[in-house]
N, C-alpha and C positions, 0 to 999 in steps of 0.2 A: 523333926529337926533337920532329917537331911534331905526333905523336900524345900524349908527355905533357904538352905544352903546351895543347893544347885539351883535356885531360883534366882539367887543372889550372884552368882559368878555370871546367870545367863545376863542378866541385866548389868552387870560389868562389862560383858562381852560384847554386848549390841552398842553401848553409848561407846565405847573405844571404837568398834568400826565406825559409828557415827563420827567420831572423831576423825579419822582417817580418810573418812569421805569427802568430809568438809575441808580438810588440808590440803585433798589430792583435786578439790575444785578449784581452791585459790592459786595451787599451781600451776595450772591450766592457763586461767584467765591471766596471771601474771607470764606466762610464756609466752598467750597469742599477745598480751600487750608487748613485748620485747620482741615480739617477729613485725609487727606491726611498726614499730620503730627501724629496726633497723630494715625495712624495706624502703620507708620513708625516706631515709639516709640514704640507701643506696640507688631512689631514684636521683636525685639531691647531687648525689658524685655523677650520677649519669648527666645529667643535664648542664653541670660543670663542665667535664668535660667537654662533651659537646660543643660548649662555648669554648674553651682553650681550643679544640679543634679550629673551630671557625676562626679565631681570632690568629695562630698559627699560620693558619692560607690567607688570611688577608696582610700580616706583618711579610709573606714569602714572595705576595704581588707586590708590596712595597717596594721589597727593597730590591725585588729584578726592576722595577720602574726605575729606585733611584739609579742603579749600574746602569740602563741604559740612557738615562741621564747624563751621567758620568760621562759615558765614552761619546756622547756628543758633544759635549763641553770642552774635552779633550778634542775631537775631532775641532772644531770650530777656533778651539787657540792654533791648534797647527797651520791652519788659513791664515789667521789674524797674524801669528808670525812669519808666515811667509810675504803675506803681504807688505810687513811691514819692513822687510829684507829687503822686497822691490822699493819700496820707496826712499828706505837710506842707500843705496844702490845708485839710485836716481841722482839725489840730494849730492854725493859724492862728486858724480857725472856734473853735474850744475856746476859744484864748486870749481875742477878742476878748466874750465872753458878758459880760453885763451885769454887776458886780460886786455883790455883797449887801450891802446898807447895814445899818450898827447904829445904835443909838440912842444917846445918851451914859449914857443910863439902866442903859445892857445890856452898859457895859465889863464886869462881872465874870463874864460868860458870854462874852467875846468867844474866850477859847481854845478852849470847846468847838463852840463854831459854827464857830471856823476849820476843826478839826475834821474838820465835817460836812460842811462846803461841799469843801474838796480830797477827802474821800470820795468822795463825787456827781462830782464832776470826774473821780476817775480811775474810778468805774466808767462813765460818759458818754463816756470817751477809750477806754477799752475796747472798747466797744461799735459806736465808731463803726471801729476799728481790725479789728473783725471781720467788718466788713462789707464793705473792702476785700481784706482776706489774710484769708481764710477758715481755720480752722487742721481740717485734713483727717488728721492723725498718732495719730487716736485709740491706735492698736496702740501708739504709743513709752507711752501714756499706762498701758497694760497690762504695760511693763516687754517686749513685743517689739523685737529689734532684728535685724534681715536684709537682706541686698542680695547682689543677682545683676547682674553685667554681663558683656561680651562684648568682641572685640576686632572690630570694625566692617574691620579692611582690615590689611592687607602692614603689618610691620613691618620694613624692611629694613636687615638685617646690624646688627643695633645691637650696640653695643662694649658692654664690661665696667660696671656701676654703673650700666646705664641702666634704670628704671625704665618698666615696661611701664603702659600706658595701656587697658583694658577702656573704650573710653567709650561702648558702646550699652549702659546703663544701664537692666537689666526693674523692678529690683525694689531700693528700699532705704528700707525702712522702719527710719523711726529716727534718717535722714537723714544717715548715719555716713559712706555712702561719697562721692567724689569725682568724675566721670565725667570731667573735665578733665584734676587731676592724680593718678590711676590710688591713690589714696590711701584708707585706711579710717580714720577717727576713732572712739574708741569713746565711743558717748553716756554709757555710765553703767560700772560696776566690775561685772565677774565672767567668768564661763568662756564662752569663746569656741571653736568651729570654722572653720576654714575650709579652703579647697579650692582650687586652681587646677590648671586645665588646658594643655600647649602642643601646640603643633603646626607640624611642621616639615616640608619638603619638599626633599629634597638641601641638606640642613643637619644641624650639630652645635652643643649649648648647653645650658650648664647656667643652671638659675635657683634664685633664694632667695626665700623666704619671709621678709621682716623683720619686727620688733619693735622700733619704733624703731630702736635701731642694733645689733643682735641678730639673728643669723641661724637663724630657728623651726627652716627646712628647706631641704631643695633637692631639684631632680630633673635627670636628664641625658637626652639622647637624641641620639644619631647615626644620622641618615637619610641615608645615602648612595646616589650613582649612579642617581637619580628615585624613591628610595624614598620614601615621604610615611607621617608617624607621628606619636602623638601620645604625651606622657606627662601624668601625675598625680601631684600633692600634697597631701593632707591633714594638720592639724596641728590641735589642741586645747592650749589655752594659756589661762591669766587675765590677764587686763586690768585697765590704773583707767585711771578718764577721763580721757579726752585722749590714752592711748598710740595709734598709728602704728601701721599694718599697709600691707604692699603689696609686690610681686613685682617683683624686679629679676633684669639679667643677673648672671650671677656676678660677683664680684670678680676673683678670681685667675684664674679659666678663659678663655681668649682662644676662641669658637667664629668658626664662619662661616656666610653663610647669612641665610635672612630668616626670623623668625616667621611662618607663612604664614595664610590666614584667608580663606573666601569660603564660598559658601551651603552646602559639603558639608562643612564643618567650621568650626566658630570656636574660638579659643581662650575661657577665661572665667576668672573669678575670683568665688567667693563666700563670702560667713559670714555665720554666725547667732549668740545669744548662748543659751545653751545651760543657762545657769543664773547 
């Protein structure tokens, strides 16, 4: 009897450890499962990061671009006022000129000396007017009209209808384009080219070509996972003056991502008038 009593406790004894085997494995593999998670996760926060990093130093080149933007803009009204100091300056000078006396004799010629005299005046105002704004556009004067700009820094993540901005400005004769608001005026009526280039780095975005409020063109591109890309648009179109031209994000397309931009690539935008 009390050989199967102690037989009986031994075999209580062995299935409890068995027991406690089996419990102390499932622990285990539910641990390495929860270490296995949150390493997951905290690669996940690392790689995040990294992107806020990146995305940090490109919103810091931004916005030193825009300030130096700023202070040239600044700079350039200071001119534009000064100059325009000289020329009401001038205008003053004009007005006060000695007035031309007639004789009572010489009423019946007094219209055609009025005449002659505001003649003299405005080629005199002319004159004096080109000596402070010097007019330098002979080419618009040849029926040329062209401009080249570039996008100077990071455009980052812009939403849908935002109008991209080219403001380092080589070339715009004609005086058509805008380097402020990324805008082309057309000096005179006829056929026009133009082009625009993007560039995108772990980004996706479509852009349009407008015509006032007319969509010429478009181009897409998906650069994903540090890929860096650029696309092209070119479009030939007629114009009358005063129509609108300029390159916006799509409407309906939601992308993400920043227009990207620095010494090994720039985006640009240009046209010329073609006939």
């Amino acid at each position: 009897m009390a050989l199967v009593k102690n037989i009986l406790i031994w075999f209580i004894f062995m299935k409890s450890s068995f027991a406690d085997s089996d419990d102390t494995n499932l622990d285990v593999k539910a641990l390495q499962n929860d270490v296995g998670r949150i390493a997951s996760t905290l690669q996940s926060l690392q790689e995040t990061t990294r992107r806020q990093d990146d995305l940090i130093n490109d919103l810091l080149q931004h916005n030193n671009a825009q300030e130096k933007r700023i202070q040239e803009l600044e700079t350039a009204l200071k001119i534009q006022n000064r100059s325009n100091r000289q020329v009401d300056r001038l205008k003053e000078k004009e007005i006060k000129d000695t007035p031309v006396s007639v004789d009572s004799g010489e009423i019946s010629d007094l219209t055609n000396l009025g005449l002659t005299v505001q003649n003299n005046k405005q080629i005199r105002k002319e004159r004096l007017l080109a000596s402070v704004i010097p007019f330098t556009n002979h080419a618009y004067e040849s029926g040329i009209v062209a401009f080249y700009a570039r996008m100077s820094s990071i455009e980052p993540n812009p939403s849908p209808h935002h109008t991209l901005i080219f403001d380092n400005v080589h070339t715009n004769v004609g005086s058509g384009y805008n380097g402020v608001t990324g805008i082309f005026t057309a000096p005179q009526e006829g056929i026009y080219v133009f082009t625009w280039v993007i560039r995108m780095v772990t980004a996706e975005h479509s852009t349009e070509l407008m015509h006032n409020n007319d969509v010429l063109g478009a181009t897409f591109l998906r650069a994903k996972n540090g890929d860096d890309g650029s696309v092209s648009g070119t479009v030939v179109t007629h114009l009358t003056k005063g129509d609108v031209v300029f390159v916006r994000i799509h409407s309906q397309y939601i992308g993400d991502g920043n227009i990207h931009s620095n010494t090994h690539g720039q985006p640009s935008f240009s046209g010329w008038l073609l006939h």
